[in-house]
Steps between C-alpha positions, in 0.01 A plus 500: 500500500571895484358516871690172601874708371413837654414312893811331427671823457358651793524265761849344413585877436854436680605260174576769252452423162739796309358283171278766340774690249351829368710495212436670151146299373713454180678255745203352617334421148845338397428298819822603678719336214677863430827393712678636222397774246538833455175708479346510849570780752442236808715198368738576777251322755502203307877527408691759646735513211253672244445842635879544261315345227320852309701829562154709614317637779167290586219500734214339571208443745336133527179391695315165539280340694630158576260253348196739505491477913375908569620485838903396337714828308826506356616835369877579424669799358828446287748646375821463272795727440765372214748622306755263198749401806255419827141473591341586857123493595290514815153331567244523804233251495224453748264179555238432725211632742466694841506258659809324332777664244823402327728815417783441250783754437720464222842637392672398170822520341638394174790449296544488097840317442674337165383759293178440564490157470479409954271649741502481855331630777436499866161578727459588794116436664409598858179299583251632703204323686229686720244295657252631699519500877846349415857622528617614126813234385731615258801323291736602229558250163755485231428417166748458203451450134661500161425512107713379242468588093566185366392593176404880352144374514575196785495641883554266776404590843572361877393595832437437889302621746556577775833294544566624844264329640316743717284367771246655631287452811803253558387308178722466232214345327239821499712681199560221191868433382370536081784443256394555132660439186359618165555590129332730244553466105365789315350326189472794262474864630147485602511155707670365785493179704598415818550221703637440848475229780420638853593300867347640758724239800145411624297396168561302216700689194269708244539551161372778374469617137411837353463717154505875461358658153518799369195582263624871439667759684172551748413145567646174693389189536652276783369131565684219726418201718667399853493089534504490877235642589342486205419868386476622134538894472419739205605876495462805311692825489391833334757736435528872411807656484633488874213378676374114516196393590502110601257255607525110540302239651635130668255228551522235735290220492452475872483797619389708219634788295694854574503818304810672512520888386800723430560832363884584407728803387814479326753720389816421229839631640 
């Protein structure tokens, strides 16, 4: 099945994909339910509002090999700037082969309004795609999210992706319309849950459900599970001081399973 996905990725290499989100693997072993919360440095790609959501300076650097395929990479750096009023961040991810390779640039930019209660934000992505022996094709999308504190422990969270439309190749279809809507309830001061439902305008919805735990101040524990496809996730980060280390791992039941690994820096304003 691996070898059946990558020839499919080869030879219909002019059908971009622009699926493969190297996002902070916190994300990824919540299952991508973290449309609104307030701890990772990379929310923004999921909902551009949250870069406003923690007044710090973050970076990371993610890398995964998309269901254990050696001749597939994804690598991204990111990167947030925030202060108590706006947020801003700026991403460059990078998927693919020689002979075929999706380039993503990102641009962010946030807003913290009703004392603190409404976020919103704007990205801008400029999508790449180089395929060899073929002319490189290039679009610009727009993406817009928000996150609402419905509750000092109660955060609700919307989003779209992508809600210009872009086409590329002269397809509107190669870069997915994805509108999200999410919340996250922080339990007691060591858990949080999530839950959002994803519609990608080509697929069924998904719901996806997630838990982050804090055993002590060096150790997370993230779990979730996507419906559609169905894909549980578990996560761990280890902290010390500034720096993060992260690792999580996604199985799906077709295709097989993906280790995702990130190492982060943060800094308190």
């Amino acid at each position: 099945m691996k070898s059946i996905l990558l020839i499919v990725l080869v030879t219909c290499s002019l059908r971009a994909a622009f699926e493969y989100c190297a996002a902070d693997p916190s994300m990824h072993g919540t299952a991508g339910s973290m449309v609104a919360q307030e701890g990772s440095y990379a929310g923004y790609l999921l909902n551009p509002a949250l870069s406003a959501a923690s007044p710090d300076m973050a970076a990371g650097m993610v890398y995964f090999r998309p269901y254990g395929i050696p001749e597939l990479t994804c690598g991204a750096v990111i990167t947030r700037f925030a202060t108590k009023s706006m947020g801003s961040g700026l991403a460059l991810s990078s998927f693919g082969n020689e002979l075929y390779r999706e380039n993503q640039l990102t641009a962010n930019l946030s807003g913290n309004f009703l004392e603190d209660r409404l976020l919103l934000g704007l990205n801008l992505r400029w999508y790449s795609l180089h395929v060899q022996n073929y002319d490189d094709m290039n679009t610009l999308g727009v993406d817009a999210g928000l996150q609402y504190r419905l509750h000092p422990r109660i955060l609700m969270g919307f989003s779209v992706l992508n809600l210009n439309r872009p086409a590329l190749n002269g397809l509107e279809q190669e870069i997915p319309l994805i509108t999200s809507w999410g919340m996250a309830i922080r339990l007691h001061d060591r858990f949080i849950s999530y839950l959002s439902l994803q519609k990608d305008f080509r697929y069924p919805p998904s719901l996806r459900f997630g838990v982050s735990m804090q055993f002590n101040p060096y150790l997370q524990l993230h779990t979730g599970v996507n419906t559609y496809p169905s894909v549980p996730s578990l996560g761990l980060s280890f902290i010390r001081k500034w720096i993060a280390v992260q690792y999580a791992f996604q199985y799906h039941f077709d295709l097989g399973g993906t280790h995702f690994w990130g190492l982060s820096f943060s800094k308190p304003r």
